[in-house]
N, C-alpha and C positions, 0 to 999 in steps of 0.2 A: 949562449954568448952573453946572457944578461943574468945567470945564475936567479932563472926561474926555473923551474921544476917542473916536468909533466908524469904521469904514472896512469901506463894503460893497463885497463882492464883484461883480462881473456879476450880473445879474440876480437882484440879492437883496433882502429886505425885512426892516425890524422894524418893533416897535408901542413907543414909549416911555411909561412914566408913572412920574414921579417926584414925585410926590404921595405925602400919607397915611404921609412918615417915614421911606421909603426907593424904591431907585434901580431899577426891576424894568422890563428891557429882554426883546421877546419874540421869536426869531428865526422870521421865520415861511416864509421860504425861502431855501437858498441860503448864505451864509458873510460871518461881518465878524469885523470884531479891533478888541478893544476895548484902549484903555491906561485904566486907571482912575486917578482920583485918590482917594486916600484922605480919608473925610472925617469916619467915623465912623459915619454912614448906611448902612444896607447896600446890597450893589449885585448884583442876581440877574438872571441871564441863563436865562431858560424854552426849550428848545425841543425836541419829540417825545417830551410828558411827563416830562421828566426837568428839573433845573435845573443852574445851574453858580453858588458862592455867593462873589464877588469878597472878595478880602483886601487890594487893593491892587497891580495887576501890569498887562501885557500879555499878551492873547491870542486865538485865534482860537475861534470855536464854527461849525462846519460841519454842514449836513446830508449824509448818505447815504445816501441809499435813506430805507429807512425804520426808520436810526438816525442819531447825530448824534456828530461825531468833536470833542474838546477836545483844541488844541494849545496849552501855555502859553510862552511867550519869557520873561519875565521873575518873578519875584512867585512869589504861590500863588493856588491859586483851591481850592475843595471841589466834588466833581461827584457828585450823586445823579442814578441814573438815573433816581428815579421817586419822586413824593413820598412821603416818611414812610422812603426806603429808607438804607441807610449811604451816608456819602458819603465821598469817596476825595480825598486830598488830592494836587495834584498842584502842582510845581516846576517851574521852569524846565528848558526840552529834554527836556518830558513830553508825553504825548500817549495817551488814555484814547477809545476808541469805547463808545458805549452806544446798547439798543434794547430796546423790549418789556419797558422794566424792570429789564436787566440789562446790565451794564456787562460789558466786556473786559480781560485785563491790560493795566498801565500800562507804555509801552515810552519807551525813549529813543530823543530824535530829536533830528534838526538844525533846530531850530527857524526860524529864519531861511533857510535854504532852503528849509522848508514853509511857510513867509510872503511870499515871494519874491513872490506875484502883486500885492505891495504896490506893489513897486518899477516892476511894468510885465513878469514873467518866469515861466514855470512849471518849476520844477525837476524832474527825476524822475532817479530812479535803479533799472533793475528792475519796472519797474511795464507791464501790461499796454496795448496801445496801443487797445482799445475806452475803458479809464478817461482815457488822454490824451486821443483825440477827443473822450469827452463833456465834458471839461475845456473844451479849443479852443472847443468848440462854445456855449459861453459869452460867449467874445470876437465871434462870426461870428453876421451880420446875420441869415444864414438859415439851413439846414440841412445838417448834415452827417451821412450816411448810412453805415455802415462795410458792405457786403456780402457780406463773408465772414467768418463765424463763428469759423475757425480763426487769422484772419490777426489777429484782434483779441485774440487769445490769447495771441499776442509780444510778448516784454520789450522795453520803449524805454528808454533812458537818453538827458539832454541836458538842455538848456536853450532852451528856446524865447518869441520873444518874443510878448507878446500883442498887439498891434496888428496884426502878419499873421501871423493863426491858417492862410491858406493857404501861406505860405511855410514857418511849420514843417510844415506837411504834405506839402510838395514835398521838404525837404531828409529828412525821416522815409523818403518812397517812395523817395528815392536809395539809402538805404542798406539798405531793407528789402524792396525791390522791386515794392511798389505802386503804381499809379498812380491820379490824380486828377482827376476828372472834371468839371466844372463847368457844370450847365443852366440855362438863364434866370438866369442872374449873380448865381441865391441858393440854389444845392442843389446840394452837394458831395457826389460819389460817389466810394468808394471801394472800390475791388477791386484 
């Protein structure tokens, strides 16, 4: 109604209400990016007790685990981990994890490569291949299993599409030397 913009991730949720003289959006699983329009109204993004308090930008508010990671693109946003706590202002190709009340330093990223799943891709660079597959495993109808503990402990680098979460897992196993199993056409094993 105010031609802001939200975009959810796979299997994600919020709760809207912008009632009562401002704009309070609740992330209640999962990841979306917001582009907001400025309106004068304030515009609060709540998720795992903590809030994010919009100034007018683009960005993502993700869960993990059981903290919640703020990636901004464009704008500022202010991010309290936990109500009544300081809140940390954060710029564009910023990126702030917070949990339990307590926030992480604020690092610089590539914004738009960690946005990528917008476009339909998941970027990585250095990143462990358990946190790829649970990624994947967002896209992929059923489940997918990693069965070695140590093998999910290896850095992936690339670009994978998300429409076939089993093709990046094939071209992953080429070069990492895993292979992929697939039973009753919805449970992917991997060893």
């Amino acid at each position: 109604q105010d031609n802001s913009q939200v975009t959810l991730d796979a299997g994600s949720a919020i709760e809207v209400d912008f009632a009562h003289g401002q704009r309070r959006v609740r992330l209640l699983h999962g990841a979306a990016f917001f582009q907001v329009t400025h309106t004068g109204e304030p515009f609060l993004v709540e998720a795992n007790g903590g809030e994010v308090r919009v100034l007018g930008t683009q960005f993502e508010v993700r869960e993990q685990g059981d903290g919640t990671q703020v990636t901004v693109r464009s704008g500022r946003v202010a991010v309290s981990p936990a109500a009544g706590a300081a809140a940390r202002e954060l710029t564009a190709n910023q990126q702030v994890s917070y949990g339990a009340g307590r926030a992480g330093a604020t690092l610089a990223v590539d914004s738009d490569n960690r946005l990528a799943w917008r476009q339909g891709w998941l970027n990585y660079y250095q990143v462990p291949l358990a946190q790829v597959i649970e990624d994947l495993g967002r896209y992929y109808p059923g489940r997918i299993l990693l069965l070695d503990e140590e093998l999910g402990q290896r850095k992936v680098s690339g670009s994978f599409p998300l429409a076939e979460p089993l093709l990046a897992l094939d071209s992953m196993g080429k070069v990492m030397g895993f292979s992929r199993q697939t039973v009753l056409g919805r449970l992917t094993l991997i060893r």
